[in-house]
C-alpha positions as CSV (number, residue, x, y, z in Angstrom):
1,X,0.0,0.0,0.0
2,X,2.7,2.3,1.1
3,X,4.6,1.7,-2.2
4,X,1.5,1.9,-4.3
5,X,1.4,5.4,-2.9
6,X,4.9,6.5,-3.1
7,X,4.8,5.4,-7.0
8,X,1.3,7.9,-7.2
9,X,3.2,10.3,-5.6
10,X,6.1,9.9,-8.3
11,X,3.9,9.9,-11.4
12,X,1.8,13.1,-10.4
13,X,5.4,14.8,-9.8
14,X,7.0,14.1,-13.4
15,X,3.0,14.9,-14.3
16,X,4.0,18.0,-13.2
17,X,7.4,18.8,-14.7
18,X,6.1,17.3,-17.9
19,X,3.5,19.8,-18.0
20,X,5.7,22.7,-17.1
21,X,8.2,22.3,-19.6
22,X,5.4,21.7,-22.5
23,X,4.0,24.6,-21.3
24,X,6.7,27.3,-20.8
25,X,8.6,28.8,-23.2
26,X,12.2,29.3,-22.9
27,X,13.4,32.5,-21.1
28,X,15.9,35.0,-21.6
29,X,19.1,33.1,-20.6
30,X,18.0,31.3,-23.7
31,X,17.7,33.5,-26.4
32,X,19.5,34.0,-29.5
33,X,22.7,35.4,-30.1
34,X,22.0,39.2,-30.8
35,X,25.3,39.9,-31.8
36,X,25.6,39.5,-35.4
37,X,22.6,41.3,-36.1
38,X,24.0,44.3,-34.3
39,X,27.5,43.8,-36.3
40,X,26.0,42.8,-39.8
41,X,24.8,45.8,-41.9
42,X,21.8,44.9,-45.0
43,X,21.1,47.3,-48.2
44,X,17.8,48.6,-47.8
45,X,15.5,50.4,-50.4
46,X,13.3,53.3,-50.5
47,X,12.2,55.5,-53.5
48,X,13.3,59.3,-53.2
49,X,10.3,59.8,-55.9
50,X,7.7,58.6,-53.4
51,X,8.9,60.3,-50.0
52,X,6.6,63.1,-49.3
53,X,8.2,66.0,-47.7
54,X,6.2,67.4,-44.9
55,X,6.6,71.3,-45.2
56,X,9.8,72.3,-43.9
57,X,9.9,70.1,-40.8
58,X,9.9,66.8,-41.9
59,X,9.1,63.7,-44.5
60,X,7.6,60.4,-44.8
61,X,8.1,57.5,-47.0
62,X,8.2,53.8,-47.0
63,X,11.4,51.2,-46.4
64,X,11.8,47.9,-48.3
65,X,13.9,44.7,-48.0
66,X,13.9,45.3,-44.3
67,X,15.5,42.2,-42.8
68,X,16.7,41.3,-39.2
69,X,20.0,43.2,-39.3
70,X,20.7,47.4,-40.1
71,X,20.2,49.2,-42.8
72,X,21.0,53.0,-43.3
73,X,18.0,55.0,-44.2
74,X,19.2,58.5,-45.6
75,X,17.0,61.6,-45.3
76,X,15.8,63.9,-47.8
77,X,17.2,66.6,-45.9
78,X,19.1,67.5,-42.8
79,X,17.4,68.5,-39.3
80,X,18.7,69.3,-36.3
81,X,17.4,67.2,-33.9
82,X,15.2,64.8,-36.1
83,X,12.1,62.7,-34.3
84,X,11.8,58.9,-36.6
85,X,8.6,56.6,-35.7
86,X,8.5,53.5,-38.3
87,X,5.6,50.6,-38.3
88,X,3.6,48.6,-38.7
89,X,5.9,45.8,-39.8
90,X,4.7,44.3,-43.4
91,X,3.4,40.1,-42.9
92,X,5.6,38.8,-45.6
93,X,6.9,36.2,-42.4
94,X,4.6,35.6,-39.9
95,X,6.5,35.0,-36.5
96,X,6.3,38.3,-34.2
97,X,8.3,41.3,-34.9
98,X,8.5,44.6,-35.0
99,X,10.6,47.4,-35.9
100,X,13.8,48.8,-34.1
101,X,16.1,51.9,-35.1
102,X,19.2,53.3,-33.4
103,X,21.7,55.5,-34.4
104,X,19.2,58.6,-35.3
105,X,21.2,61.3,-36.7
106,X,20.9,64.4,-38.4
107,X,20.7,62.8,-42.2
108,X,19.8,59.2,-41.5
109,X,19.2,56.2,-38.8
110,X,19.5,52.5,-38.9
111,X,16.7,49.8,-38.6
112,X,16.1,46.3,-38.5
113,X,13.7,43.8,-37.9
114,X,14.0,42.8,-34.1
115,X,11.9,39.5,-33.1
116,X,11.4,38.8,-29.4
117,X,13.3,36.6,-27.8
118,X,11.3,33.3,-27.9
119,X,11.8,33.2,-31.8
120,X,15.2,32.6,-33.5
121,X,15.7,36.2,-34.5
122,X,16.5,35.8,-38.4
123,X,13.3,37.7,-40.2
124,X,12.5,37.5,-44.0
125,X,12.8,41.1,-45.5
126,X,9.7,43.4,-44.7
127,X,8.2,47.0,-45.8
128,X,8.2,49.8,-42.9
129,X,6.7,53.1,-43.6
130,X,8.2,56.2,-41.4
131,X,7.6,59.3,-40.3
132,X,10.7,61.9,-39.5
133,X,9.4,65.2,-38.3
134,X,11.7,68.2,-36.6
135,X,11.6,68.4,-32.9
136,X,9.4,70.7,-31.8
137,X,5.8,72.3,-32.1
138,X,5.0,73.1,-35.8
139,X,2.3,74.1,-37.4
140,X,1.2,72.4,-40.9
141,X,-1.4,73.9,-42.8
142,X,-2.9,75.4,-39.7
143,X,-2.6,72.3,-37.9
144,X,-0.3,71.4,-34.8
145,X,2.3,68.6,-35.0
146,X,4.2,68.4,-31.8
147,X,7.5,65.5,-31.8
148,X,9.4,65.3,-29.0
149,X,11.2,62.8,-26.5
150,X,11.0,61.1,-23.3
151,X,13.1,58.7,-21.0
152,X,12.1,55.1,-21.3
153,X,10.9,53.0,-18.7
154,X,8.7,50.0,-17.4
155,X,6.9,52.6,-15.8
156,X,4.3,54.7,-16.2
157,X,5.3,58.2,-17.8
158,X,2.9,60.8,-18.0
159,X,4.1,63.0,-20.8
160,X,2.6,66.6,-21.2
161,X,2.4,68.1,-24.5
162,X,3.9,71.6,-25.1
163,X,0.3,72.6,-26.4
164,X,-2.9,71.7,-25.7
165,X,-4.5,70.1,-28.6
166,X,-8.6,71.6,-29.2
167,X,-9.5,67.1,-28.9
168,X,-7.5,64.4,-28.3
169,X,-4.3,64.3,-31.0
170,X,-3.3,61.1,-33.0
171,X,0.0,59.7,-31.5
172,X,2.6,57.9,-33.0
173,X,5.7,56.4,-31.5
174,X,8.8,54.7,-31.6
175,X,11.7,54.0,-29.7
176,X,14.4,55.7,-30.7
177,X,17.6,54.0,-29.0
178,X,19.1,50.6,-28.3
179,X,21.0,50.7,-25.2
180,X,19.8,47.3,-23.2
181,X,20.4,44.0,-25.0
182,X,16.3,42.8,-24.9
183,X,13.7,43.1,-27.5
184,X,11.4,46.2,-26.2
185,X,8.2,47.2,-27.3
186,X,6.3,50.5,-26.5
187,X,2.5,51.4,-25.3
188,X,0.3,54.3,-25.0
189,X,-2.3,54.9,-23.0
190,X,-4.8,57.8,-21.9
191,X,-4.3,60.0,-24.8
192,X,-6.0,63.6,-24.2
193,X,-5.5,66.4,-25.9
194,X,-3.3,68.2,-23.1
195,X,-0.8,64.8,-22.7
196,X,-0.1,61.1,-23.1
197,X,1.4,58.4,-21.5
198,X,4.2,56.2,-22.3
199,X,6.1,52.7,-21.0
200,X,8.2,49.9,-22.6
201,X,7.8,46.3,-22.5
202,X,9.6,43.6,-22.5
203,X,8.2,39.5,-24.2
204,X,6.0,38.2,-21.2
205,X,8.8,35.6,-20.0
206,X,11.2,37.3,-19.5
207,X,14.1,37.4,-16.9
208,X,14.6,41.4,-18.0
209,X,11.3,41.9,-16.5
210,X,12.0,44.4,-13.3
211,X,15.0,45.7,-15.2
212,X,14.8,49.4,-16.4
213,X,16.2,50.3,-19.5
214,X,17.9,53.4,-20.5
215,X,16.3,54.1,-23.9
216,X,14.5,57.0,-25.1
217,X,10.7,57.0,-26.6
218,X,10.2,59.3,-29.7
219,X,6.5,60.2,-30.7
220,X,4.8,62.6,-32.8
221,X,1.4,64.1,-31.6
222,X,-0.5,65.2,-34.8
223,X,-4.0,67.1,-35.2
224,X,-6.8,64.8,-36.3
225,X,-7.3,65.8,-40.3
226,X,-6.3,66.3,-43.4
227,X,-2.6,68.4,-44.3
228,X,-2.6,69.8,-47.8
229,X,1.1,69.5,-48.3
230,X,0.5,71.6,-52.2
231,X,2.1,68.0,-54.1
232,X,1.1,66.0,-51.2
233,X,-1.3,64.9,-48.7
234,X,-1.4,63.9,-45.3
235,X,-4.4,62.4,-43.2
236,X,-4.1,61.7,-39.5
237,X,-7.1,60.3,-37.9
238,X,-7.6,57.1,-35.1
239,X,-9.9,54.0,-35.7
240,X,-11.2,50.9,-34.0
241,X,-11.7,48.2,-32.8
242,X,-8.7,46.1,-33.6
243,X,-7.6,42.6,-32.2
244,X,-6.0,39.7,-33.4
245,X,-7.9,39.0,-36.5
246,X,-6.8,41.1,-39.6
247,X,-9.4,44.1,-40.4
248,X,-9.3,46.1,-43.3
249,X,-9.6,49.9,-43.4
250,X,-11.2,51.8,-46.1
251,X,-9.5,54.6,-47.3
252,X,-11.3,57.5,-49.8
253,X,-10.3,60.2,-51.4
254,X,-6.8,59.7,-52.0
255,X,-5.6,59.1,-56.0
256,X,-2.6,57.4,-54.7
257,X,-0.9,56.6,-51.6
258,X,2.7,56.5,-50.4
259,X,3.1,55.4,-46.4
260,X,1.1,53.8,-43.8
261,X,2.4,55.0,-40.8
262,X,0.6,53.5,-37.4
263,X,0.6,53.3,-33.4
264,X,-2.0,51.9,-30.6
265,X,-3.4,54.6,-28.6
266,X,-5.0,52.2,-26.1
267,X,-4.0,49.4,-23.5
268,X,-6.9,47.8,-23.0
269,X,-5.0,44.0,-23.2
270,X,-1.5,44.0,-20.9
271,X,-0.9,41.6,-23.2
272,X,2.9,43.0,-25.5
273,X,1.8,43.5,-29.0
274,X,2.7,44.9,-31.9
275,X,0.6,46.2,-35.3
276,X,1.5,44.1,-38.4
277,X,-0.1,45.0,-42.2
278,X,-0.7,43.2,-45.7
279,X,-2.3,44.7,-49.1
280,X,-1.5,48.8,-47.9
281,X,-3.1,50.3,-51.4
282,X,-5.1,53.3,-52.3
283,X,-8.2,52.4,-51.3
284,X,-7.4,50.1,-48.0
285,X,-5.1,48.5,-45.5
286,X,-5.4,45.0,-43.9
287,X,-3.6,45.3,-40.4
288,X,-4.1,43.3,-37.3
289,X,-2.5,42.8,-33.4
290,X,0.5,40.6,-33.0
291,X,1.0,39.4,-30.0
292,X,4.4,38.1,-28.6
293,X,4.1,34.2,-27.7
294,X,7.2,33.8,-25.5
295,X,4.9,32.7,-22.3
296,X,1.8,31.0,-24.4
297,X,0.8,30.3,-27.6
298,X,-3.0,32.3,-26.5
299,X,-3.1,35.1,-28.7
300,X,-6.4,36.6,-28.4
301,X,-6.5,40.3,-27.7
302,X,-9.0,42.7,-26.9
303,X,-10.1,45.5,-29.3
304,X,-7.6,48.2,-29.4
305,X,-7.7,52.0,-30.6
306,X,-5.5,52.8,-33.5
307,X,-3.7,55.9,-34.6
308,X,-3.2,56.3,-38.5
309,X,-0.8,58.7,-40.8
310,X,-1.9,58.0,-44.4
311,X,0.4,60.0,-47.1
312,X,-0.1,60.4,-50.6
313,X,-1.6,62.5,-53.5
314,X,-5.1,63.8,-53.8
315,X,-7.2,65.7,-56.0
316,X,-9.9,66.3,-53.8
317,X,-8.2,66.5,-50.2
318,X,-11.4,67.8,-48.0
319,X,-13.1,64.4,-48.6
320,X,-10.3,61.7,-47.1
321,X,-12.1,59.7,-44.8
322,X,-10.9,56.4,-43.2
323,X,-13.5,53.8,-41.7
């Protein structure tokens, strides 16, 4: 009896580890070697014909061939102290990524495709869009555009704008170093028209998880609308709901478009994510939430505001709409 016992005790044990180790994904101490990637450099491709300048401040355009190490991306023009946000990541591979710059200087920056930890971190080449704009508060065709920068942190941080918009702005956001080894993703939260807040996050199992980076957010705060740019056009608006299924946006009154530029403006799932698009043409854009899968496979997310920057060419500017 005793023994018949001791051998239930055994079995529900290496039950137990079994189901632990089918379970859990690998952590940190495990990941890939991010080395090369930082070392390696890739040829990256963007057409000077299609980047739209944004007044004097800034430009916007979109980045092919992206892979998992740097490319340069060289500017248009110089700035002074230059504000880059990039994303959604294209879906020509599937597992989770999203994209990572460093190295933002007055005429150029570098980006890569960074995967989280839990995947091998080699990436098929992608399409980015981005976004750079001056730092400071502009105004574009009598609309505000405020970029700027913030410390990093795991932490809440309240950021308040250096003008009060007249209704909440449309956000967008990137980080803008890479100073700590981990894969990072951002979130915003609580958008109002007089601030917004900001934190990093690392993959869900993670042994970097209490550790603080020292990295630096970028974001541009635009006015909801339409810019008439004279040979270009910019619409900035936010739409929902958006989860993990794909969901395709309608977009009117443009004749042809250049960049998809995009950022959540909610946290309603603690969940790390991060936007990923297919089929961006003139008259829509599939995009979806990707989570990270580094704890479990469960991906499911709940619906999620999102902040759009459409650029492109239009006869008839006044009646862009996005729904």
């Amino acid at each position: 009896m005793k023994f018949d016992k001791l051998l239930l005790i055994i079995l529900t044990l290496l039950t137990l580890v079994l189901l632990i180790s089918c379970t859990d994904k690998d952590l940190v101490g495990e990941a890939y070697d991010l080395e090369p990637f930082l070392e390696q450099e890739s040829v990256v491709y963007y057409d000077p014909s299609n980047i739209q300048l944004i007044g004097e401040v800034g430009e916007t355009g979109i980045i092919q061939f992206i892979n998992h190490n740097f490319g340069v991306v060289n500017f248009q023009r110089s700035y002074i102290n230059p504000i880059v946000i990039v994303g959604p990541v294209s879906h020509f591979e599937k597992d989770e990524a999203h994209a990572r710059i460093k190295d933002v200087e007055s005429d150029s920056f570098l980006i890569r495709i960074e995967e989280w930890f839990s995947n091998d971190g080699t990436h098929s080449t992608e399409d980015i869009s981005y976004i750079v704009i001056e730092s400071g508060t502009h105004t574009i065709d009598g609309k505000t555009i405020i970029a700027n920068t913030l410390p990093a942190s795991t932490t809440i941080e309240n950021e308040v704008f250096s003008t009060t918009f007249s209704s909440s702005p449309v956000v967008l956001s990137s980080i803008q170093t890479l100073i700590s080894e981990p894969p990072l993703t951002y979130k915003i939260n609580n958008t109002s028209p007089s601030s917004a807040e900001f934190y990093l996050q690392f993959e869900q199992n993670s042994s970097y998880t209490n550790e603080v980076p020292a990295e630096s957010i970028g974001y541009i705060a635009l006015q909801e609308g339409t810019y008439n740019l004279g040979t270009s056009t910019l619409y900035a608006t936010t739409t929902s709901p958006f989860n993990q299924d794909w969901k395709t946006i309608s977009i009117s009154g443009f004749d042809s478009v250049s960049s998809f530029v995009a950022s959540p403006q909610t946290n309603n799932d603690k969940d790390p994510f991060n936007l990923r698009y297919h089929t961006f043409e003139t008259s829509s854009v599939t995009l979806k939430i990707q989570e990270e899968k580094s704890f479990d496979d469960e991906v499911k997310h709940k619906d999620e505001t999102i902040g759009v920057l459409i650029s492109g060419t239009s006869s008839s500017p006044d009646s862009i709409s996005v729904s």
